[in-house]
N, C-alpha and C positions, 0 to 999 in steps of 0.2 A: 262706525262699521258700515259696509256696501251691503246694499241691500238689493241691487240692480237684477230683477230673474232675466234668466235665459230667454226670448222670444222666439219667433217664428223670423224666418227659417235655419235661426244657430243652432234650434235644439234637435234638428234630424240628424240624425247621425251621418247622415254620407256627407255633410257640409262640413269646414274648418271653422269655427267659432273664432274667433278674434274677439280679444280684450284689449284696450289702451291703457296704456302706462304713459306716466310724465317723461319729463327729461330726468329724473332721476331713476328710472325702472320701477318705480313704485305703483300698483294699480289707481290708474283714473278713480275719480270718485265716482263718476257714470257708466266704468267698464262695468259689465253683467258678472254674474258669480253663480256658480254653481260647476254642477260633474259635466258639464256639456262644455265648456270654456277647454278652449285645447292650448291655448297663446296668449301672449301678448303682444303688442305691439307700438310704436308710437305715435298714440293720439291726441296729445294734449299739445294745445297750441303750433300746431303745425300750419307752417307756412307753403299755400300754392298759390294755380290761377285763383284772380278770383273778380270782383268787380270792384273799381276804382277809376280814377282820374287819368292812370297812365297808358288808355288806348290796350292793346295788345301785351303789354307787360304789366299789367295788372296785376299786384299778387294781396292776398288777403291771410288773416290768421283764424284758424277755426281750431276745433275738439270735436272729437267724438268718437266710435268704433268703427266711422265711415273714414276715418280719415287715417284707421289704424290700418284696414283689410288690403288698400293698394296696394301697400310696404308689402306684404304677405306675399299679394299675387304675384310679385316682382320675385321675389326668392320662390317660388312656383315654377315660373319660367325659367329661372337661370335653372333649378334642378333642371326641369324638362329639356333644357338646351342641352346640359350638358350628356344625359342619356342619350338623344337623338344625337350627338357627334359622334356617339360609339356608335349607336346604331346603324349611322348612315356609312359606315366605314365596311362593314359587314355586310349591308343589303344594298338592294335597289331602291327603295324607300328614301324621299325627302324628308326631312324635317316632320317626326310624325310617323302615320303609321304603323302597321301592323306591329314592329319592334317594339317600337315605343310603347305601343300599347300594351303589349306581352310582358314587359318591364313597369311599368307602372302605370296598371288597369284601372286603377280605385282610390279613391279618395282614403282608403286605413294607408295602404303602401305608402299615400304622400305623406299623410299624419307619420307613421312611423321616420320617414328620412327626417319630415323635420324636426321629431322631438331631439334626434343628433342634434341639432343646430340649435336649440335651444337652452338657456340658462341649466333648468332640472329635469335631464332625459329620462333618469329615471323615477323619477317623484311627479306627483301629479295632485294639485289643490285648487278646491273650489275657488279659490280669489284669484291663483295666480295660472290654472292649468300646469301647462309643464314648462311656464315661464316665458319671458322675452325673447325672441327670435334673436340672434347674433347672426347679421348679414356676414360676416369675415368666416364666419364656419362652414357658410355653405362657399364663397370665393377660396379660403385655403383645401378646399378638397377636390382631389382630381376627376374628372370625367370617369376615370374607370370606381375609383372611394365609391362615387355615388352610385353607378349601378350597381355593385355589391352591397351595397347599405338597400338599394328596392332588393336584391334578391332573399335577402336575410328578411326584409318585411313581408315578400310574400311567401315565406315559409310561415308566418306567425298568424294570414289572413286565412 
């Protein structure tokens, strides 16, 4: 059984908590557990930069929930891109901006699109949160899906 607590700064609420799961989706044994854990992610044995022998393509294997949360940020952005292309169609406003921000203000709004995107949107457990991110949930949904998915979450903030 994981016995990993929550630390500083997963367990403030305006932050996304990430846990790492193996290559089978199964929680890491070092992912954290508790009500503050909103995700998973994959953190076990993942391959990036890293130091070695081959100069500038260097890659190394590591673990851990540092190596889970970039995956996160990365599905962050594509939502946020794809709000800001409705946005930017509608205003004057680049990339950002007042729009953007009117549509997704807050770190609940973004928790809320993502528990969509996630294995159990409606279930939520101390080991697993609301489960593995599935990158294709947020790629099979259109620009306008996802601003409707912020406006139904900031009806619930």
């Amino acid at each position: 059984m994981r016995m990993q607590p929550i630390s500083f700064p997963a367990r403030m609420g305006q932050v996304l908590c990430i846990g790492a799961h193996d290559e089978d989706r199964k929680p890491a044994s070092f992912s954290p557990v508790g009500r503050e854990l909103d995700f998973l992610a994959p953190g076990k044995d993942v391959w990036g930069p890293g130091p070695g022998t081959m100069g500038p393509f260097a890659m190394d294997c590591a673990s851990g929930t540092s190596c889970a949360t970039p995956g996160v940020a990365g599905l962050v952005c594509l939502v946020l891109h794809a709000v800001s292309k409705l946005c930017e169609k509608s205003s004057k406003y680049q990339i950002g901006g007042k729009p953007l921000l009117h549509h997704v203000h807050n770190v609940w709004v973004m928790r809320e699109i993502l528990k969509e995107m996630s294995s159990s949107p409606g279930h939520h457990s101390d080991e697993l949160g609301y489960g593995p991110l599935h990158p294709y949930r947020v790629l099979d949904r259109s620009p306008q899906e996802i601003l409707r998915m912020s406006r139904r979450s900031q009806s619930h903030t």
